[in-house]
VEXDREN-2710 file (C-alpha; in Angstrom, 1 decimal):
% VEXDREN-2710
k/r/px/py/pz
1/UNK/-11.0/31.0/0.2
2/UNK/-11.2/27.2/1.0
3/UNK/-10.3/25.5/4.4
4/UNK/-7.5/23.7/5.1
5/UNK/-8.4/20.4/5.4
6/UNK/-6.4/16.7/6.4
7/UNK/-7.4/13.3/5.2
8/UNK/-6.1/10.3/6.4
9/UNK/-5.8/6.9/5.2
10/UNK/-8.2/4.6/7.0
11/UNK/-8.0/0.7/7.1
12/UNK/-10.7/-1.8/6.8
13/UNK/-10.5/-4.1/9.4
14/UNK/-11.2/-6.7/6.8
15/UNK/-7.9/-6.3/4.6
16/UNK/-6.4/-6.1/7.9
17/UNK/-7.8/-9.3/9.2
18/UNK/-7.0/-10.9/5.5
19/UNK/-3.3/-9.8/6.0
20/UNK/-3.1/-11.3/9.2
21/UNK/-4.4/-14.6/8.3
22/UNK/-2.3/-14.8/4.9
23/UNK/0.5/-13.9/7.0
24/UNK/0.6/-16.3/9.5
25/UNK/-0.2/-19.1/6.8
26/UNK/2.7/-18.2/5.3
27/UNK/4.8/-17.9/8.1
28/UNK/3.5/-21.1/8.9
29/UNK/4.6/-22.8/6.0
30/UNK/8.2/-21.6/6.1
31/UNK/8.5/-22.2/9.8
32/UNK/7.3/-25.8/9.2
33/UNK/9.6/-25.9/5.5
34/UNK/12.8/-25.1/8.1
35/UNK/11.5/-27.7/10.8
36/UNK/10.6/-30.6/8.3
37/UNK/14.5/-29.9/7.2
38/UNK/15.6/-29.5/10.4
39/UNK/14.4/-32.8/11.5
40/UNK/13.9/-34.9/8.5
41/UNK/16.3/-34.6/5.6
42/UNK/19.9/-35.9/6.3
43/UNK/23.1/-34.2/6.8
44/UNK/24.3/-34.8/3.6
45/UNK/21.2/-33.8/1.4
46/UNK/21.3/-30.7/4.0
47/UNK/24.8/-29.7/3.0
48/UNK/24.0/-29.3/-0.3
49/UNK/20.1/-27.9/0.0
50/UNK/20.4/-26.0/3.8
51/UNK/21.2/-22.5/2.0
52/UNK/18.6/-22.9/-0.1
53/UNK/16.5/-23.9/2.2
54/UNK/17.1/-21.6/4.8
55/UNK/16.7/-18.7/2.8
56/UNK/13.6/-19.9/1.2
57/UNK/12.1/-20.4/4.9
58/UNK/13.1/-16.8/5.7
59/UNK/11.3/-15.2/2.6
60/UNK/7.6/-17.1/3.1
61/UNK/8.0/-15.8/6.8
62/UNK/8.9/-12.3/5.8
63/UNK/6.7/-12.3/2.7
64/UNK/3.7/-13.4/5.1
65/UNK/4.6/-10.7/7.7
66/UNK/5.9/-7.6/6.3
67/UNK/2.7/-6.4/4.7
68/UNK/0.9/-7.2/8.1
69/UNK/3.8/-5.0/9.5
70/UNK/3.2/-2.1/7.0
71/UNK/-0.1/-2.2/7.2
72/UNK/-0.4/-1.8/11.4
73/UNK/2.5/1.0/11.2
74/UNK/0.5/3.3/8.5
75/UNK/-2.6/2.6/11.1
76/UNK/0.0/4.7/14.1
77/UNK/0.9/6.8/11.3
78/UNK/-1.6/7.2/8.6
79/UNK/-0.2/9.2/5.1
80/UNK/-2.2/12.3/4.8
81/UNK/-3.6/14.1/1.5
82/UNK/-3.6/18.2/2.6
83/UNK/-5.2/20.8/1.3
84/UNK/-3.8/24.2/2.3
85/UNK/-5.1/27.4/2.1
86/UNK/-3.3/28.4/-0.5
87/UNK/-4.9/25.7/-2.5
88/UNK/-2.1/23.6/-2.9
89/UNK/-2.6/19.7/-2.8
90/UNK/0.0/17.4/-0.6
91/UNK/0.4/14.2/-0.1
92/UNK/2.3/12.7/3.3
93/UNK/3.5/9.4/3.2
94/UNK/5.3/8.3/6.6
95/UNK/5.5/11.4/8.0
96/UNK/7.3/13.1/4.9
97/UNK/6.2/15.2/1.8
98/UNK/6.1/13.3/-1.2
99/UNK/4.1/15.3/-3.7
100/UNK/3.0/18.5/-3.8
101/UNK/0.6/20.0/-6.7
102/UNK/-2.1/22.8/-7.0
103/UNK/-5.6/22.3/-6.6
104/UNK/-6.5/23.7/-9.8
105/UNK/-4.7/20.7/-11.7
106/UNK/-7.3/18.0/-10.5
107/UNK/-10.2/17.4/-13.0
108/UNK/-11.6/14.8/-11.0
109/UNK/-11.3/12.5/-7.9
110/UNK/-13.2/9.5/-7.2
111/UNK/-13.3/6.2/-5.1
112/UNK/-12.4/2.8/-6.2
113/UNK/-12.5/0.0/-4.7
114/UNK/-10.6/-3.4/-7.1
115/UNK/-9.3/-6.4/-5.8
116/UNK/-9.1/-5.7/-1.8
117/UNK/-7.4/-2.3/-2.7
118/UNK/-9.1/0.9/-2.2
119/UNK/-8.2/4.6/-2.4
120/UNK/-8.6/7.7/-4.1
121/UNK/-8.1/8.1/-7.6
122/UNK/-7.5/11.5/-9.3
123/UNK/-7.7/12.4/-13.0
124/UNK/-5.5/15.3/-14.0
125/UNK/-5.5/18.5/-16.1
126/UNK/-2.1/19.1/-16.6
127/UNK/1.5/17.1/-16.0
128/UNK/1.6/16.2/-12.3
129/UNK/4.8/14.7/-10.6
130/UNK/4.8/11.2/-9.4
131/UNK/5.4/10.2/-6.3
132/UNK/8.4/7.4/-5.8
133/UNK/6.6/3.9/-5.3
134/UNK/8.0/-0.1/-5.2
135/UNK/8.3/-1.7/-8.4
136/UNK/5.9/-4.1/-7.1
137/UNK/2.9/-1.1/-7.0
138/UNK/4.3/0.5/-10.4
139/UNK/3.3/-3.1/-12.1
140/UNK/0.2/-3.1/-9.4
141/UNK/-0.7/0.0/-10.7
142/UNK/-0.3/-0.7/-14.2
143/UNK/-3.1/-3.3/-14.2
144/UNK/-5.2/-0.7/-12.3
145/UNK/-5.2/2.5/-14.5
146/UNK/-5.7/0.2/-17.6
147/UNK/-9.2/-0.8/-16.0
148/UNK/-10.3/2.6/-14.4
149/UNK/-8.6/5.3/-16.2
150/UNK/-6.8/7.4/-14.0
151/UNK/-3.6/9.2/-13.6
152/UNK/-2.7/9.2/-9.8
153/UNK/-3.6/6.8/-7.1
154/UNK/-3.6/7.3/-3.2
155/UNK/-4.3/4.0/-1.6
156/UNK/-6.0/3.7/1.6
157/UNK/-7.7/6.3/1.6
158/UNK/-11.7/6.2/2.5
159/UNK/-14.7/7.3/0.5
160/UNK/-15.6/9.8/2.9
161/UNK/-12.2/10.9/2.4
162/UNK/-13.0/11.1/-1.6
163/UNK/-16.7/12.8/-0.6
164/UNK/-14.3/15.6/1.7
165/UNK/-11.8/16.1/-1.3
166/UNK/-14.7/16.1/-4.1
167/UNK/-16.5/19.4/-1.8
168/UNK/-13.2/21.6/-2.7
169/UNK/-12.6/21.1/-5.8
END
Protein backbone atom coordinates (compact mmCIF):
# COMPACT_ATOMS: atom_id res chain seq x y z
CA UNK A 1 0.00 0.00 0.00
CA UNK A 2 1.09 3.66 -0.86
CA UNK A 3 2.08 6.45 1.67
CA UNK A 4 0.20 9.21 2.54
CA UNK A 5 1.64 11.94 1.18
CA UNK A 6 0.79 16.17 1.24
CA UNK A 7 1.64 18.65 -1.53
CA UNK A 8 1.47 22.13 -1.18
CA UNK A 9 1.12 24.95 -3.42
CA UNK A 10 4.34 26.84 -3.65
CA UNK A 11 4.79 30.47 -5.08
CA UNK A 12 7.32 31.84 -7.30
CA UNK A 13 8.74 34.81 -5.97
CA UNK A 14 8.49 36.19 -9.43
CA UNK A 15 4.53 36.12 -9.93
CA UNK A 16 4.71 37.36 -6.49
CA UNK A 17 6.94 40.28 -7.17
CA UNK A 18 4.76 40.85 -10.66
CA UNK A 19 1.59 41.04 -8.41
CA UNK A 20 3.09 43.41 -6.24
CA UNK A 21 4.31 45.74 -8.80
CA UNK A 22 0.95 45.59 -10.94
CA UNK A 23 -0.76 46.20 -7.80
CA UNK A 24 0.68 49.16 -6.59
CA UNK A 25 0.54 50.73 -10.25
CA UNK A 26 -2.81 50.25 -10.16
CA UNK A 27 -3.48 51.43 -6.89
CA UNK A 28 -1.48 54.19 -7.88
CA UNK A 29 -3.48 55.23 -10.64
CA UNK A 30 -6.86 55.22 -8.77
CA UNK A 31 -5.29 56.98 -5.79
CA UNK A 32 -4.00 59.64 -8.17
CA UNK A 33 -7.70 59.35 -10.44
CA UNK A 34 -9.45 60.36 -6.77
CA UNK A 35 -6.74 63.14 -6.01
CA UNK A 36 -6.66 64.79 -9.64
CA UNK A 37 -10.63 64.97 -8.77
CA UNK A 38 -10.26 65.89 -5.57
CA UNK A 39 -8.25 68.81 -6.34
CA UNK A 40 -8.90 69.71 -9.86
CA UNK A 41 -12.36 69.26 -11.29
CA UNK A 42 -14.96 71.70 -9.90
CA UNK A 43 -17.87 71.34 -7.66
CA UNK A 44 -20.27 71.30 -10.15
CA UNK A 45 -18.63 68.75 -12.71
CA UNK A 46 -18.01 66.78 -9.28
CA UNK A 47 -21.74 66.57 -8.42
CA UNK A 48 -22.52 65.00 -11.39
CA UNK A 49 -19.18 62.70 -11.96
CA UNK A 50 -17.93 62.13 -7.89
CA UNK A 51 -19.99 58.72 -7.75
CA UNK A 52 -18.60 57.65 -10.64
CA UNK A 53 -15.59 58.66 -9.92
CA UNK A 54 -15.22 57.50 -6.60
CA UNK A 55 -16.21 54.14 -7.22
CA UNK A 56 -14.02 53.79 -10.23
CA UNK A 57 -10.91 54.97 -7.83
CA UNK A 58 -11.99 52.23 -5.38
CA UNK A 59 -12.03 49.28 -8.06
CA UNK A 60 -8.31 50.13 -9.72
CA UNK A 61 -7.12 50.14 -5.92
CA UNK A 62 -8.89 46.90 -5.05
CA UNK A 63 -8.28 45.32 -8.47
CA UNK A 64 -4.43 46.19 -8.01
CA UNK A 65 -4.39 44.75 -4.42
CA UNK A 66 -6.68 41.93 -3.89
CA UNK A 67 -4.69 39.42 -5.96
CA UNK A 68 -1.48 40.57 -4.06
CA UNK A 69 -3.71 39.88 -1.00
CA UNK A 70 -4.72 36.37 -2.10
CA UNK A 71 -1.68 35.45 -3.18
CA UNK A 72 0.42 36.27 0.35
CA UNK A 73 -2.63 34.50 2.37
CA UNK A 74 -2.38 31.08 0.24
CA UNK A 75 1.59 31.51 1.00
CA UNK A 76 0.32 31.35 5.35
CA UNK A 77 -1.98 28.79 4.15
CA UNK A 78 -1.14 26.89 1.11
CA UNK A 79 -4.17 24.47 -0.52
CA UNK A 80 -3.02 21.04 -0.23
CA UNK A 81 -3.48 17.97 -2.90
CA UNK A 82 -3.56 14.61 -0.29
CA UNK A 83 -3.09 11.35 -0.95
CA UNK A 84 -4.43 9.01 1.75
CA UNK A 85 -3.76 5.63 2.34
CA UNK A 86 -6.72 4.51 1.20
CA UNK A 87 -5.84 5.85 -2.06
CA UNK A 88 -8.16 8.47 -2.21
CA UNK A 89 -7.14 11.93 -3.86
CA UNK A 90 -8.14 15.40 -1.97
CA UNK A 91 -7.77 18.61 -2.71
CA UNK A 92 -7.68 21.56 0.29
CA UNK A 93 -8.35 24.84 -0.64
CA UNK A 94 -8.22 27.42 2.47
CA UNK A 95 -8.17 25.04 4.88
CA UNK A 96 -11.46 23.16 3.63
CA UNK A 97 -12.14 19.94 1.51
CA UNK A 98 -13.18 20.82 -1.85
CA UNK A 99 -12.82 17.65 -3.91
CA UNK A 100 -12.35 14.30 -3.13
CA UNK A 101 -11.79 11.40 -5.88
CA UNK A 102 -9.92 8.05 -5.97
CA UNK A 103 -6.58 7.51 -7.21
CA UNK A 104 -7.38 5.03 -9.59
CA UNK A 105 -9.49 7.71 -11.69
CA UNK A 106 -6.28 9.77 -12.79
CA UNK A 107 -4.72 8.67 -16.15
CA UNK A 108 -2.22 11.22 -16.05
CA UNK A 109 -0.77 14.32 -14.26
CA UNK A 110 1.64 16.66 -15.54
CA UNK A 111 3.10 20.33 -15.11
CA UNK A 112 2.33 23.31 -17.00
CA UNK A 113 3.47 26.28 -16.96
CA UNK A 114 1.25 29.25 -19.59
CA UNK A 115 1.09 32.66 -19.22
CA UNK A 116 2.65 33.29 -15.47
CA UNK A 117 0.24 30.52 -14.26
CA UNK A 118 1.48 27.22 -13.20
CA UNK A 119 0.09 24.04 -11.54
CA UNK A 120 -0.75 20.55 -11.99
CA UNK A 121 -2.86 19.41 -14.52
CA UNK A 122 -4.61 15.95 -14.44
CA UNK A 123 -6.21 14.01 -17.23
CA UNK A 124 -9.02 11.67 -16.15
CA UNK A 125 -10.47 8.19 -16.65
CA UNK A 126 -13.74 8.50 -15.55
CA UNK A 127 -16.35 11.57 -14.50
CA UNK A 128 -14.68 13.52 -11.69
CA UNK A 129 -16.52 16.36 -9.72
CA UNK A 130 -15.41 19.88 -10.08
CA UNK A 131 -14.45 21.89 -7.67
CA UNK A 132 -16.48 25.47 -7.24
CA UNK A 133 -14.17 28.29 -8.80
CA UNK A 134 -14.82 32.32 -9.84
CA UNK A 135 -16.30 32.89 -13.06
CA UNK A 136 -13.24 34.74 -13.73
CA UNK A 137 -10.93 31.12 -13.57
CA UNK A 138 -14.00 29.14 -15.30
CA UNK A 139 -13.36 31.59 -18.56
CA UNK A 140 -9.37 31.50 -17.40
CA UNK A 141 -9.59 27.98 -17.60
CA UNK A 142 -11.49 27.66 -20.71
CA UNK A 143 -8.59 29.20 -22.72
CA UNK A 144 -6.29 26.83 -20.93
CA UNK A 145 -7.74 23.25 -21.43
CA UNK A 146 -8.37 24.31 -25.23
CA UNK A 147 -4.43 24.60 -25.49
CA UNK A 148 -3.25 21.67 -23.20
CA UNK A 149 -5.86 19.23 -23.07
CA UNK A 150 -6.76 18.48 -19.70
CA UNK A 151 -9.63 17.96 -17.49
CA UNK A 152 -8.77 19.31 -13.90
CA UNK A 153 -6.42 22.06 -13.01
CA UNK A 154 -4.72 22.76 -9.55
CA UNK A 155 -2.90 26.02 -9.68
CA UNK A 156 0.06 26.70 -7.80
CA UNK A 157 1.24 23.85 -7.37
CA UNK A 158 5.23 23.04 -8.17
CA UNK A 159 6.79 20.56 -10.51
CA UNK A 160 8.24 18.72 -7.84
CA UNK A 161 4.90 18.53 -6.56
CA UNK A 162 3.75 16.96 -10.07
CA UNK A 163 7.24 14.62 -9.95
CA UNK A 164 5.74 13.48 -6.07
CA UNK A 165 2.19 12.92 -7.44
CA UNK A 166 3.42 11.14 -10.91
CA UNK A 167 5.59 8.31 -8.32
CA UNK A 168 2.01 7.09 -6.96
CA UNK A 169 0.12 6.79 -9.55
Amino acid sequence: MKDSITIRTSIKPELKRFLLIRGSLLALIGVGLLLYSGVSIEVETLSHWGLAIFLTSILLIAWGLVPYRQITKMEENPNKIVITDDEMLHYHRHGKDVLTFPLSAIKEAHYIEDMGVYGITLTVKEKVPNPAISVIMQMFLFALKRRHKFDRFFPFFSERGTKQLKELL
